[in-house]
C-alpha positions in Angstrom: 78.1 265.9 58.4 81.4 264.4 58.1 83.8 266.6 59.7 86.4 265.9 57.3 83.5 267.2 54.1 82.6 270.3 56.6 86.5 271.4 56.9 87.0 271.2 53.0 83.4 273.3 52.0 84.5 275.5 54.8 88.2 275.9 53.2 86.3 276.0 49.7 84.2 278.6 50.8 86.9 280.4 52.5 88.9 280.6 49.4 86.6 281.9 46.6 85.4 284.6 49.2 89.1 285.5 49.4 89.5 286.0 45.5 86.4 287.8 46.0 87.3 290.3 48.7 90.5 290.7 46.9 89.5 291.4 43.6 87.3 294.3 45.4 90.3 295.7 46.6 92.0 295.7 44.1 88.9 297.6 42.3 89.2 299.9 45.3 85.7 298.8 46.6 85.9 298.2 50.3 82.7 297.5 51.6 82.3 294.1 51.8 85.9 293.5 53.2 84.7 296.2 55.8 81.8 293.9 56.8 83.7 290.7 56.5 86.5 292.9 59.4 83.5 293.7 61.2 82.1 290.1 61.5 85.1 288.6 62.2 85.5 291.4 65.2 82.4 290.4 66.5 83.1 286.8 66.4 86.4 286.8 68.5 84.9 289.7 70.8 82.2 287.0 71.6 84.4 284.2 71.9 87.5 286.4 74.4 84.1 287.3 76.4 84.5 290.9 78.4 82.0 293.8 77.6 80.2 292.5 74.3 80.5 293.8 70.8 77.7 296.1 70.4 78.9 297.6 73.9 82.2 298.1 72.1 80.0 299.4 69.6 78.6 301.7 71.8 81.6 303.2 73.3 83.1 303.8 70.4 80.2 306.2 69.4 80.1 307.8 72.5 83.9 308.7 72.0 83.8 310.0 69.1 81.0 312.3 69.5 82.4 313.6 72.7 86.4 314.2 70.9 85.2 314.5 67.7 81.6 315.8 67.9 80.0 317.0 64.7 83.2 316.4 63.0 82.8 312.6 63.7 79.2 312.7 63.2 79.6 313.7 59.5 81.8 310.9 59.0 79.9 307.7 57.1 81.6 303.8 57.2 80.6 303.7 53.4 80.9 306.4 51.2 77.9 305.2 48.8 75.8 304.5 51.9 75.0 307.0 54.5 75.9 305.1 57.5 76.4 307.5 60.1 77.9 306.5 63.4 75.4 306.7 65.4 72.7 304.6 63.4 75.4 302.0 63.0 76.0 302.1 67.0 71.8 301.7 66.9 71.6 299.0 64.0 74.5 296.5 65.6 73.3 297.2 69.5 69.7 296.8 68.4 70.3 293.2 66.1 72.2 292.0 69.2 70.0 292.3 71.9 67.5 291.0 69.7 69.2 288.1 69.6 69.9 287.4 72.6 66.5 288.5 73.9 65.4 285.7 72.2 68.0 283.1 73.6 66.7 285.0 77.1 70.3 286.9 78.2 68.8 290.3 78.2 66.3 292.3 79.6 65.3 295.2 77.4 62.1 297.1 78.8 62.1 297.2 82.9 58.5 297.9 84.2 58.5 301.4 85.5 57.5 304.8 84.5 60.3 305.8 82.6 60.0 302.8 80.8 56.7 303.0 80.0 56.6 307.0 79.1 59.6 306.5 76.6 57.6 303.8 74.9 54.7 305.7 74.8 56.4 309.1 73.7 57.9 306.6 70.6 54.8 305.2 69.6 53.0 308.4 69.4 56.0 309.4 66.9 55.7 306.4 64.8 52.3 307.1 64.3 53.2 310.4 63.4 55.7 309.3 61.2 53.4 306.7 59.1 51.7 309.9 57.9 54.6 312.6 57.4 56.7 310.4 55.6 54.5 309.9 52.6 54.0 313.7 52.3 57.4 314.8 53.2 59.5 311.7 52.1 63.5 311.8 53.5 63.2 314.7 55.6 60.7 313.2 57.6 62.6 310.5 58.3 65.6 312.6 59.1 63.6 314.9 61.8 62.7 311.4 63.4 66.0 311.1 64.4 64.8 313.0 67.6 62.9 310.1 68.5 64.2 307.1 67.4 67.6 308.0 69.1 65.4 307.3 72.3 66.2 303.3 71.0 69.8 303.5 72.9 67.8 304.2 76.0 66.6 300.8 76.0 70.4 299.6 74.5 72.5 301.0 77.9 69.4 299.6 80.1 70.0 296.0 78.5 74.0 296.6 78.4 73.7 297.6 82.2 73.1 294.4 83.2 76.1 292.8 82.4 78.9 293.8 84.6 81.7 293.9 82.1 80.0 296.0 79.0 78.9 298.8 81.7 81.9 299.5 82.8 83.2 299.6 79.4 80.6 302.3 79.2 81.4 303.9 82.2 85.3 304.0 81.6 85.3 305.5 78.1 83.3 308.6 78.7 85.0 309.2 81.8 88.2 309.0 79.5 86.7 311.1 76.7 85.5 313.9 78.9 88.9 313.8 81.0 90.7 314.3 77.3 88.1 316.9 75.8 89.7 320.0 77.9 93.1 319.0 76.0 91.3 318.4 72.7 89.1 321.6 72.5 92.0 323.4 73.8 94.4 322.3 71.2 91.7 322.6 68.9 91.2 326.2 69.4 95.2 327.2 69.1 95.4 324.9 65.6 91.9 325.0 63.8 93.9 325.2 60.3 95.2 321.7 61.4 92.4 320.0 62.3 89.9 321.7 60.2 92.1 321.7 57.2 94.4 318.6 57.5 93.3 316.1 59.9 90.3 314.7 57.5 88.6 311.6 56.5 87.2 311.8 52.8 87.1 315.7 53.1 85.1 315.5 56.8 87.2 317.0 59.4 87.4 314.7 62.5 87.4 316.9 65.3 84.8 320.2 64.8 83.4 321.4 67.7 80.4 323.1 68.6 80.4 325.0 71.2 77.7 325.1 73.5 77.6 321.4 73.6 81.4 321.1 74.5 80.3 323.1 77.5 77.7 320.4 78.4 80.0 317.6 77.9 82.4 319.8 80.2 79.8 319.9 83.1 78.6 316.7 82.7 82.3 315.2 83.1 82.6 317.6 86.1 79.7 315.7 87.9 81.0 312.0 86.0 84.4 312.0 87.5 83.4 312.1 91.4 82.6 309.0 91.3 85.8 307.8 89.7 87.1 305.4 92.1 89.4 304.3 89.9 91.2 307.7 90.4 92.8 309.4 93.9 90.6 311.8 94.9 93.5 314.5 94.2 93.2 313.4 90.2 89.4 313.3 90.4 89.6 316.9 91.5 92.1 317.8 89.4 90.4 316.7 86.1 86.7 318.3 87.5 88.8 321.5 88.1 89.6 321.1 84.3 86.5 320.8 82.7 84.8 323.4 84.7 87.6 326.0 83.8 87.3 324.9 79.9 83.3 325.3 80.0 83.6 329.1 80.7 86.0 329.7 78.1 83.2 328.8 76.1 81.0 332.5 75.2 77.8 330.4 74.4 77.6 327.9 77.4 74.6 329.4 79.3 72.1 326.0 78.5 75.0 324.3 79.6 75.6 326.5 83.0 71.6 325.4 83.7 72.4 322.0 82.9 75.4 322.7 86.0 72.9 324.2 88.2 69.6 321.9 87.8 72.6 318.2 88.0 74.0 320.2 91.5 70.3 320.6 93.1 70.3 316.8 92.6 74.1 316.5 94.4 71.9 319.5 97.2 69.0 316.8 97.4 71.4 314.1 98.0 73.8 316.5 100.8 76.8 315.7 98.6 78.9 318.8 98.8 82.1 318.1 96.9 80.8 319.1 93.6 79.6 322.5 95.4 82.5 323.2 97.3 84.9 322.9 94.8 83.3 325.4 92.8 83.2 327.6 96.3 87.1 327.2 95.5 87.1 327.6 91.4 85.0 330.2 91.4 86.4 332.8 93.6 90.1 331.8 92.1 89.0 332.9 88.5 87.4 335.7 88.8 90.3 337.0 91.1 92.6 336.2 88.7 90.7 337.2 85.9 90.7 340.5 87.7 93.7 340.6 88.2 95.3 340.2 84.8 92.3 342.9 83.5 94.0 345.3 85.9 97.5 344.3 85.2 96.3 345.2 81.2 95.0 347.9 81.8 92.4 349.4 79.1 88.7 349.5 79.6 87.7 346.8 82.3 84.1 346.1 80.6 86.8 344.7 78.0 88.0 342.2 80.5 87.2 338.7 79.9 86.1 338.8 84.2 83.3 341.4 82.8 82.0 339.4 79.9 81.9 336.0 82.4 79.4 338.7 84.3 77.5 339.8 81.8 77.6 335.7 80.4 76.0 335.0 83.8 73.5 338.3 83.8 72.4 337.4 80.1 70.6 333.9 81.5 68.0 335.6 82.9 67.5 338.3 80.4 64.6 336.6 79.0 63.4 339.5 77.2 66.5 340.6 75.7 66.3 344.4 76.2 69.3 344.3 78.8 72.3 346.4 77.7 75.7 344.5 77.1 79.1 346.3 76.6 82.2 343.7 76.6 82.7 343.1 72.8 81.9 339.3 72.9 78.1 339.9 74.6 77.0 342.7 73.0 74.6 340.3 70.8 73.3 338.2 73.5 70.5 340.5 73.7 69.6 339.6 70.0 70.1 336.1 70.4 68.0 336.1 73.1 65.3 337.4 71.2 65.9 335.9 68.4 65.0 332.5 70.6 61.7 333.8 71.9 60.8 334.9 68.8 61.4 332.0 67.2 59.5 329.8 70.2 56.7 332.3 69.9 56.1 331.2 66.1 56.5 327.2 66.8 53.9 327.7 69.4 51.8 330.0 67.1 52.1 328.0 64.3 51.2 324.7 66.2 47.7 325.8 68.2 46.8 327.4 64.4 46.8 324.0 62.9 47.0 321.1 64.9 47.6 321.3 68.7 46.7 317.9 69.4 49.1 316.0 67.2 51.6 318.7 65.7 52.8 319.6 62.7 55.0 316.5 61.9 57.8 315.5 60.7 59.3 317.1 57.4 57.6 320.1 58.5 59.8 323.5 58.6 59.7 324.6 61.9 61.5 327.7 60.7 59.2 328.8 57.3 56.8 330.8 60.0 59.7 332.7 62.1 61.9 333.3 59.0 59.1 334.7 57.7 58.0 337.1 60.3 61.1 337.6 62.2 62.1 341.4 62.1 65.8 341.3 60.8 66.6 339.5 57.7 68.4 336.3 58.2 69.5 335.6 55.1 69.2 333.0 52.1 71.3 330.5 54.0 69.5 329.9 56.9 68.9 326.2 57.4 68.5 325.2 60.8 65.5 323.3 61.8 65.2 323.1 65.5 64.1 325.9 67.2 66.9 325.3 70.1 64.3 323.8 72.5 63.3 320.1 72.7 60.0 321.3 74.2 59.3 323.7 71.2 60.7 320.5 69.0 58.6 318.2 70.2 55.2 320.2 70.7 55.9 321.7 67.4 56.3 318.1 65.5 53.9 316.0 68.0 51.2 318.2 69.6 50.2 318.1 73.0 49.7 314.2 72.7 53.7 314.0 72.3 54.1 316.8 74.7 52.0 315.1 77.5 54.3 311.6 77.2 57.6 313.8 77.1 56.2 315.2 80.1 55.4 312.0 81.4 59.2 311.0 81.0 60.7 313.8 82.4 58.6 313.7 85.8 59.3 309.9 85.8 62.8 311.1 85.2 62.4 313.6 88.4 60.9 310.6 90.4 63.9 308.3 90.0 66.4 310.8 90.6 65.1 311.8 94.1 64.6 308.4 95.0 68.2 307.7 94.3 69.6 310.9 96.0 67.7 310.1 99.2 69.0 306.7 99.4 72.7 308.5 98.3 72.5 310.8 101.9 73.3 307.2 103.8 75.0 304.8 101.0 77.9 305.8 98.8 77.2 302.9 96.6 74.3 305.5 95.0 76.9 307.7 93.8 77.1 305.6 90.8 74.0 305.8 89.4 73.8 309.5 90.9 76.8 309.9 88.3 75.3 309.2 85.7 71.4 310.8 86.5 74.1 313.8 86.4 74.9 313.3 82.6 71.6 312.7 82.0 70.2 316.4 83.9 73.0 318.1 82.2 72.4 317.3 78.7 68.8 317.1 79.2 68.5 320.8 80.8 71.6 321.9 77.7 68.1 320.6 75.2 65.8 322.8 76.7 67.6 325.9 75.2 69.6 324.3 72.6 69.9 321.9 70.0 71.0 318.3 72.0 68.3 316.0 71.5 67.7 316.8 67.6 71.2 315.4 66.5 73.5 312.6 67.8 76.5 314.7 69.6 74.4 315.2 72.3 71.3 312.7 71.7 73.7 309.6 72.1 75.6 310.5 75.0 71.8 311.8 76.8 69.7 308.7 76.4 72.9 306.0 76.6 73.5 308.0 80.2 69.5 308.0 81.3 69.3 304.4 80.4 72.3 303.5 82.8 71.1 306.3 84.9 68.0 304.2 84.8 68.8 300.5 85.4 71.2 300.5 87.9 68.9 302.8 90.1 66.4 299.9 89.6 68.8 297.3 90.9 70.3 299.4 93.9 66.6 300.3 95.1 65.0 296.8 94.4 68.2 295.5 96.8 67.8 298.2 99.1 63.9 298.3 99.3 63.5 294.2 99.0 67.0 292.1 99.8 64.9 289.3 98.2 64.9 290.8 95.3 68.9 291.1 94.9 68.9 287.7 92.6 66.3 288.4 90.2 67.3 289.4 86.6 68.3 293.0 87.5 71.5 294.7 86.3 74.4 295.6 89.4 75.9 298.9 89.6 79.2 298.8 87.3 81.3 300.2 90.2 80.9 301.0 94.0 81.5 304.8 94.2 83.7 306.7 96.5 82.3 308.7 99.2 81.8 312.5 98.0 80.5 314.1 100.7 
């Protein structure tokens, strides 16, 4: 074509798209000037080079459900169109690497067991799927979530690989969990502010839930370690931070196994710093904890030092029945119950009907316990996940789906220790051993919560365990076989400092 024609159809073209966009403006319709920003965005992020636009994407996401968390998550880019951040992370990440699968610049799917058990675990739900959907429509589709949020695995594993894009990755949680202390904190002293003013089409932006604050917390404690772009007196300083703000939190005990079952890893790998700075923390709060209980006077079992005790004791009350004074624990005893209970009817419920393959999706894990469950919980009980991606997924997919979860988190297990062997002799495994940490954290915070079921915790878990993931593969395979160092594997994002 002549390139004088092609400049005027261009400018043509150009032009009556203008009126266009402006006339929906004017009509206060913004949606395709929102996806003509986007593109245009995308085109000069491309063309600058640096971490690509669906890593940009990515980060974004991750960001906002770590400072904003369900506040953010509520928020939709169209308010006709329910477009929620995290499936527009997953639609723009996942048309990308297509693409450029196809013009051979990513590798997607690595051939190893995680790999292989997260496909496996996915195709068993899409099977499932193809039959709940038809008899429970929408909220089939919605309880899928669970699964299909496995998809950013396979996103951060392909993003891994190019330098640039994971340390994007890499450098904006570390900044969002260094800023969530200040955040919750604030948050706390000014809810009327942020709950009542600070709002995007009635949806506030920062809401907090608790219990996964605390995991964010922890998993930021074991993130920033390996910081190197911070002295270690500012790596310790910010750790020190969001261990403190975790136990403010009354409902962190999933999150305080998450802390325990990441260090065992940091144990495997004899890297103490994690370890002894708690030796430090620890001591320093309860004393002064103590101290101000004394200096108040009044019943100690009163004391906030008291209720962190009977926090701690309340983990492995598994039956409940324990006895709890201090005024902010004297449910746990209930809740506790109240979990077993309700893990006790999914499991009930299940073997009754169909223990091979579930009970699907669309199906109301809750109808059984709300049912039977000795105190009345009212007409406005709504939740759906019985606070246990175990119970979730054995509930919806049967011991088929069980047996590939299973399969994932032993392959899971298998990577890790490989990693923290090799992370006794070379600091350049503290990396990845970062980010296994995010990954053991949120995954342990699942077991006895609701993480994996909705995208605060779901994102920032499978984004983590497929960086986790690829740049163990390319430390190993350059470790284990120096010929293998120039094959299409992705590098660590950043040497790590030595935490020993």
């Amino acid at each position: 074509m002549d390139p004088r024609l092609r400049f005027w159809l261009i400018a043509v073209l150009g032009a009556l798209l203008a009126v266009v966009v402006s006339f929906g403006i004017a009509q206060e319709t913004y949606t395709l000037a929102g996806v003509l920003a986007v593109l245009i965005a995308w085109l000069a992020l491309e063309w600058l080079g640096g971490p690509r636009p669906e890593a940009w994407a990515l980060a974004a996401a991750l960001a906002g459900y770590v400072l904003g968390n369900r506040g953010f998550a509520q928020i939709s880019l169209a308010p006709r169109l329910p477009l929620l951040p995290a499936e527009t992370a997953l639609l723009a990440g996942l048309a990308a690497t297509l693409l450029r699968m196809a013009r051979r610049e990513s590798a997607v799917i690595f051939r190893d067991a995680l790999n292989y058990a997260i496909l496996a675990w996915l195709a068993i739900g899409a099977g499932r799927l193809w039959v709940d959907v038809r008899a429970h429509g929408a909220l089939a589709l919605r309880d899928f979530a669970t699964c299909y949020y496995a998809l950013f695995f396979f996103l951060a594993q392909a993003m891994a690989a190019h330098a640039a894009s994971a340390r994007l990755l890499r450098r904006t949680l570390l900044v969002a969990l260094g800023v969530l202390p200040l955040t919750f904190f604030l948050f706390t002293q000014f809810q009327d502010f942020f709950l009542g003013t600070l709002r995007v089409r009635g949806v506030p932006i920062l809401f907090y839930k608790d219990d996964l604050v605390a995991a964010y917390c922890f998993a930021g404690f074991y993130l920033v370690m390996t910081a190197t772009a911070l002295p270690w007196l500012g790596r310790l300083t910010i750790a020190a931070a969001a261990y403190a703000s975790a136990f403010t939190i009354n409902s962190s005990r999933a999150a305080i196994m998450g802390l325990l079952v990441a260090g065992g890893w940091w144990a495997a790998a004899r890297r103490w710093t994690p370890w002894r700075l708690q030796a430090v923390l620890a001591p320093l709060a309860l004393a002064g904890l103590a101290l101000v209980a004394l200096l108040r006077g009044g019943d100690f079992q009163q004391s906030r030092a008291y209720t962190l005790y009977e926090h701690a004791a309340s983990i492995v009350d598994f039956s409940g029945t324990g006895r709890y004074s201090s005024e902010d624990r004297r449910t746990v005893g209930d809740n506790n119950r109240f979990r077993l209970a309700w893990w006790r009817s999914v499991a009930d419920d299940t073997i009754e009907q169909n223990p091979v393959f579930g009970l699907g999706f669309g199906y109301d894990l809750a109808e059984r316990f709300v049912r039977t469950y000795e105190r009345d919980l009212g007409d406005d009980f709504t939740t759906r996940s019985p606070h246990s991606i175990v119970l979730t997924v054995f509930g919806r997919m049967g011991l088929v789906g069980l047996a590939a979860f299973g399969a994932m988190v032993a392959a899971m297990a298998g990577a890790t220790r490989r990693l923290a062997r090799l992370a006794r002799t070379d600091d350049a495994a503290l990396g990845p051993l970062g980010w296994w940490s995010v990954a053991w954290v949120m995954f342990t915070s699942g077991c006895f919560g609701v993480v994996f079921e909705g995208p605060m915790g779901a994102v920032i878990f499978w984004t983590a365990l497929g960086l986790a993931n690829a740049q163990t593969t390319a430390l190993l395979a350059r470790t284990e076989d120096p010929a293998d160092a120039g094959k299409a594997q992705p590098e660590p994002a950043e040497p790590a400092a030595s935490a020993r």
